[in-house]
N, C-alpha and C positions, 0 to 999 in steps of 0.2 A: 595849381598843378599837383598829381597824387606822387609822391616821392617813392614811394613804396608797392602799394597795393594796385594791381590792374582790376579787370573785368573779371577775374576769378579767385581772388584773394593774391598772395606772394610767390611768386614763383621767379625760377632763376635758377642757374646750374650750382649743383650742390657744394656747399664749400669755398664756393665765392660769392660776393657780394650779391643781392643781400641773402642768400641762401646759406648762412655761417650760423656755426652755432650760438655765436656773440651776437647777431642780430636775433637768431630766435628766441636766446634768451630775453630780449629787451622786449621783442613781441610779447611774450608770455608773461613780462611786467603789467606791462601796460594795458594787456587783454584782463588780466587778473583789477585790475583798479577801474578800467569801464566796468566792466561786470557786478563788481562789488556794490548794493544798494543799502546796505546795513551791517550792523555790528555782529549778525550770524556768521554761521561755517559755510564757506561758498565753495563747493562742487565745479570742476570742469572734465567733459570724458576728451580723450584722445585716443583718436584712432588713426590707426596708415598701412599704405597700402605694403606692396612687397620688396622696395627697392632697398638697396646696401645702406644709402645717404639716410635712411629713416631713422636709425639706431640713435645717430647723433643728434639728430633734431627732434626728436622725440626725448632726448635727458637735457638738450636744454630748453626746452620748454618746461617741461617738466621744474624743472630747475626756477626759471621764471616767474612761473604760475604759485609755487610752493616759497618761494621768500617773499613772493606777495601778501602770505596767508591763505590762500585757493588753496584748498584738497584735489588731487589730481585721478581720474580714474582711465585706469589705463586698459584698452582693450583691446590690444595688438592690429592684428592685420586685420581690418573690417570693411566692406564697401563703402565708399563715400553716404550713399542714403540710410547708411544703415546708424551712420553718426547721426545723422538727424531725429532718424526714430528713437537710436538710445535717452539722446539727449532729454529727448520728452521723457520716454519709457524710466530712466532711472532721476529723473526729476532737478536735473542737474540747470546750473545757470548759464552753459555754453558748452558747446563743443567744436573739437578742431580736428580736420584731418590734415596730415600732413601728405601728401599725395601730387603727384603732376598729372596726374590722370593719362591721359594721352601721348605726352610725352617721353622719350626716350631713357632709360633709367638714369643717366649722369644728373637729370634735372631733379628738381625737388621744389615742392610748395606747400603752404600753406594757407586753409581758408575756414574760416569759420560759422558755424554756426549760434544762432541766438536759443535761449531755450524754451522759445517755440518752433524749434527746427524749421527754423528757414534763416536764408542766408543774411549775412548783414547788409544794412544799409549802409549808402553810400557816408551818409552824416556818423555813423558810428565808427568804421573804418579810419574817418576823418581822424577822430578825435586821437585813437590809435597812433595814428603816423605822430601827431603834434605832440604827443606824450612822447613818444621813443626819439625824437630828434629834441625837443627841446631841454630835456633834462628835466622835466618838471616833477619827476617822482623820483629820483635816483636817491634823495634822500630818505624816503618811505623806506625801514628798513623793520620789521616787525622781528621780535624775538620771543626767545625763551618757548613757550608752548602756541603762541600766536605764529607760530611757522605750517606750515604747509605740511599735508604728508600725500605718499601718493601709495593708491592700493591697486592691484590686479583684479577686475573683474572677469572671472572666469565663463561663465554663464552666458556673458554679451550675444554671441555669435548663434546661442541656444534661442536667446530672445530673437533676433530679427529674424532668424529661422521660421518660426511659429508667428512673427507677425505679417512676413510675407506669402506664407502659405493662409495667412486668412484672406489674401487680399482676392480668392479665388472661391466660385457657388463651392459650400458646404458639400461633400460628397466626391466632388469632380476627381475622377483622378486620369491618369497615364498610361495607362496599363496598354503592355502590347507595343507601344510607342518606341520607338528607334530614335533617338534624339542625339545630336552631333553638340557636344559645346565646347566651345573654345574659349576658354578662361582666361587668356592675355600673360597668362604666369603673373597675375595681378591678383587681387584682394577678395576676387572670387573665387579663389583655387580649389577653396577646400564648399563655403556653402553653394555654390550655384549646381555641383552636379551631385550636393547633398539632396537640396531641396525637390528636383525633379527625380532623382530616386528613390525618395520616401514618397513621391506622390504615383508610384509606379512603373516609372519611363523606365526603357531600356535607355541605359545611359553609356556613349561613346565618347569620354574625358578626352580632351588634347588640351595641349598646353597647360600642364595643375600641378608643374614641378619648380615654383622658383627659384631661382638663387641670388638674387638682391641686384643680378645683375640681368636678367632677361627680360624683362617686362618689354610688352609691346613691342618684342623682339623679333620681326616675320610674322608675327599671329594677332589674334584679336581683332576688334573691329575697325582698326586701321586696313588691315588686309583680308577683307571678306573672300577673296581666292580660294584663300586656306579651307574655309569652313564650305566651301561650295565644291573644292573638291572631295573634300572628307563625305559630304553626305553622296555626291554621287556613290565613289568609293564604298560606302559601307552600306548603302540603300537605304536611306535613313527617311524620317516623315519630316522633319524638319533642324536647320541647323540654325546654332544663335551663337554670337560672338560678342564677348563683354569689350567693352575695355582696362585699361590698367586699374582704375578704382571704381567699379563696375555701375556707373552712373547713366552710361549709354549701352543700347545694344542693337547691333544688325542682324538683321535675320537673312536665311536662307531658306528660298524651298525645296518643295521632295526632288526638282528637277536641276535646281542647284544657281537657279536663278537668286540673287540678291536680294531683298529687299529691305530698301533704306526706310529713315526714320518718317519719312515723308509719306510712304505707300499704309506704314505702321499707324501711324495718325488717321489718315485717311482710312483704315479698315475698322479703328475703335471709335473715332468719331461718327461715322455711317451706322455703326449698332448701335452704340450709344443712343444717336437722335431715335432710331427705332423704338429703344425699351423707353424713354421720355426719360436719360439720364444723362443727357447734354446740356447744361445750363445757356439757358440762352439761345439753344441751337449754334453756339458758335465756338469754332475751335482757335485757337491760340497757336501763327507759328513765326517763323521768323522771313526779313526780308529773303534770304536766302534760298528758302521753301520752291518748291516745283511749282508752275504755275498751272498745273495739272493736278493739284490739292485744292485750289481754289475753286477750277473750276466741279469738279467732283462736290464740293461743298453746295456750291450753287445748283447745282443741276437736282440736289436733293432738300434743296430747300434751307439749307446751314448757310453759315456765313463763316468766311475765314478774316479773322484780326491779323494783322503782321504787328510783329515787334525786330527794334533792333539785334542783330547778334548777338548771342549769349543766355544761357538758360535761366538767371537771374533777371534780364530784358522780360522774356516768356513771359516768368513769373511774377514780375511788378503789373505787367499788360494785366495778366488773369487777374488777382487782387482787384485790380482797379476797376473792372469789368463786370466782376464778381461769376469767375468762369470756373469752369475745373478740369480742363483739357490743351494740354499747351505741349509744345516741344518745338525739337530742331530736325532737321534733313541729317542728320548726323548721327543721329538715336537717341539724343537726351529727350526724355519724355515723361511731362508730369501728370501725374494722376493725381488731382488734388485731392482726391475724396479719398487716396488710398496714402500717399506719402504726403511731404512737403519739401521736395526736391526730385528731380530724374529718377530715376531708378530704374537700372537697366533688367532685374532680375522679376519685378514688377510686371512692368512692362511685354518680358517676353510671355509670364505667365497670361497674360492678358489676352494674348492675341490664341495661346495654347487653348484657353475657355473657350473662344469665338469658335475654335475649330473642333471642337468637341460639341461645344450646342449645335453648330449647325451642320457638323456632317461633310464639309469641306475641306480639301488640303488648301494648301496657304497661297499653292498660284491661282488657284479660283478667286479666293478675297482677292488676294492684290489685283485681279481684273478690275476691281469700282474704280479704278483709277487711272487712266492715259498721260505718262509722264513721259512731257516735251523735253526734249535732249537740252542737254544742259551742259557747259563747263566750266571748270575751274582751274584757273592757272593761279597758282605761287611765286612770287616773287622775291626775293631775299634783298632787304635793302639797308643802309649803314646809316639814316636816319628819316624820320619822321616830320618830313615838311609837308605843309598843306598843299594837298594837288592840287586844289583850284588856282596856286599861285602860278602852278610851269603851264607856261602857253603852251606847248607841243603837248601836252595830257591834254589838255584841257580841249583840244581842237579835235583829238586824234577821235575823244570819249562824241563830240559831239555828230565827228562823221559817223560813225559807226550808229547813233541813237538815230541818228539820220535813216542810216540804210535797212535798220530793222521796222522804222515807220510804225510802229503800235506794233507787230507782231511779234513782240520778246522781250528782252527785258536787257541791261547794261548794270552792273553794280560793280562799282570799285571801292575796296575799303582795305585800313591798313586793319591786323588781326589783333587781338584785345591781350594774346597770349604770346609773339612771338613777333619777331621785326622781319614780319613780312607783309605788302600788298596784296590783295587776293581780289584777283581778277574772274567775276561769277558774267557767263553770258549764255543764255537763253534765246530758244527759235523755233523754226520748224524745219533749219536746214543742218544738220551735226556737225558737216564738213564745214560750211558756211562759218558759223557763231566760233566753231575751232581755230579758224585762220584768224579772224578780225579778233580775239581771245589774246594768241599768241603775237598778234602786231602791237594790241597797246601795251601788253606785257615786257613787249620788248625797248618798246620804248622807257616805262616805269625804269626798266634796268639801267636802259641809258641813263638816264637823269640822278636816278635814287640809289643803284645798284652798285 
């Protein structure tokens, strides 16, 4: 069992267990000794996003990594992908961001990267946890000039700037473009409505004022509302909403309609196969995904792989597959050929090119797709027992598969990030999959809640 680390490295509310700065510190030991493969000077970047709680967990890491012997480089408030690219970019042996990404600002986590920017593996994490509980390096104490130092990389922000505007044809620009973004008062405050500025957009900033305590506060890609009234409001060509550590992003069209990570997929995998730059022909997404991605894939001749939840899931699928187009219904979206993790800033650029090469606003693309109604009910529960053990789930899950008969879909799962069940059901009737949603939901409560 993992004592520590979930589905998306450490998280937990800030200040308490294990989110203290006496556990980060011992993270940042023990991060510092897996990493280490020899007698050189070993490098680690940290980056986070914009919450209060980051100040402390960023010096004791710091802290950590540095009585290890690890050199620490520190490049303040950065998007989650943008750790990944540094990490390569400044040649370093890991990086870490400190970030909850989505969650609420009291929370706070930690996850890392290897330095070939992609996330750890599950066996490396391991090793992590058994170092900080067993005590096995507390005596590791290095001195005199074999200590650690930590520098300010000022430039950081300069660099992924210029490496995510490469990720777009040479020339293309913005110009004339009315563009809505909603920065979450997150990690993309200051580059997300840099970059489409310098690339000519008329740029309408919301939410790019944090104060350590707003993140994902009403705005961002938790609340696409926001950004669908905004573009109505100001007659915009399209609006895009990061979230907290700008890893994911939803869009909006000119008419103010939505569009999730799912329709987003579906419109770069559709070109892609076109230009002959979809490996495989086949996209990468998760069980969660609209079943209206699938068939969209199939009717043009692709294939869609499912992986379990989580963007890490995605990405182990892709590797294995040897793909380069994977994401979630949510906005985390990789573009292996251009990152090696999500990236939401990417991402929107990506879909801005499609609508530029082809002369279309963005609810024409999202036409390639007929997405079946779908819902999601949350659950809040005080522990994590196996549902196949309570008879009443287990009956309630099987009438229900019963009564959609092959036309939908049932998925029950506890969440990777949070102690809650999430109840996903799929149809062709909304009212329908909403009531039977809400029944076994109620029940999960009864039992679990």
């Amino acid at each position: 069992m993992r004592k520590l680390f979930g589905t998306d490295g450490v998280r937990g509310v800030a200040n308490q267990d294990p989110m203290t700065s006496e556990m980060a510190l011992r993270i940042g030991r023990a991060a510092a000794h897996v990493f280490r493969d020899s007698s050189r000077r070993h490098r680690v970047v940290i980056g986070k996003d914009t919450r209060l709680s980051g100040y402390m967990i960023e010096s004791a890491l710091t802290s950590g990594l540095c009585s290890m012997g690890v050199d620490v480089l520190l490049v303040g408030p950065v998007p989650t992908p943008g750790i990944a690219f540094l990490t390569r970019s400044l040649r370093a042996d890991a990086g870490v961001v400190i970030s909850a990404s989505h969650n609420p600002y009291e929370d706070n986590g930690i996850k890392f990267f290897g330095r070939d920017g992609f996330k750890l593996p599950d066996e490396t994490e391991k090793k992590m946890e058994d170092l900080i509980f067993s005590g096995a390096i507390d005596s590791v104490r290095p001195t005199a000039s074999e200590i650690g130092k930590a520098f300010r990389i000022d430039d950081a922000i300069g660099r992924y700037n210029e490496f995510v505007k490469s990720s777009v044809p040479r020339g293309m620009d913005l110009a004339g473009l009315r563009i809505v973004v909603d920065s979450a008062n997150g990690a993309a405050y200051k580059i997300g409505p840099r970059i489409l500025t310098e690339l000519g957009a008329d740029v309408i900033s919301l939410y790019d004022q944090p104060n350590g305590m707003n993140i994902n506060q009403g705005c961002g890609s938790l609340h696409p509302e926001v950004i669908s009234r905004a573009v109505a409001a100001n007659g915009a060509y399209i609006g895009i909403a990061f979230d907290g550590d700008a890893d994911r992003v939803i869009l909006c069209d000119e008419k103010g309609v939505v569009v999730d990570g799912d329709v987003v997929m579906a419109i770069c995998a559709l070109r892609m196969m076109r230009e002959g730059r979809l490996k495989q022909n086949t996209l990468v997404a998760t069980v969660m995904s609209n079943l209206g991605l699938e068939m969209a894939m199939k009717k043009a001749g692709g294939k869609l792989v499912r992986a379990a939840v989580g963007d890490r899931s995605v990405m182990e699928k892709m590797i294995e597959g040897g793909y380069n187009l994977g994401g979630e219904q949510s906005g985390h979206i990789i573009f292996l050929d251009n990152n090696t993790t999500g990236d939401g800033l990417i991402s929107a650029l990506q879909v801005l090119a499609i609508m530029k090469q082809t002369g279309k606003p963005l609810s024409a693309l999202a036409a390639c797709m007929k997405t079946y109604p779908q819902t999601l009910v949350n659950v809040k529960v005080r522990e994590r027992r196996d549902l196949a053990s309570i008879p009443e789930i287990v009956k309630r899950m099987a009438e229900i598969e019963k009564k959609l008969d092959g036309s939908g879909r049932l998925l029950v799962r506890y969440s990777g990030t949070e102690p809650k069940v999430r109840v996903m059901l799929e149809g062709q009737d909304e009212k329908e999959i909403r009531v039977l949603a809400e029944d076994l939901a109620g029940i999960i409560k009864e039992k679990l809640g």
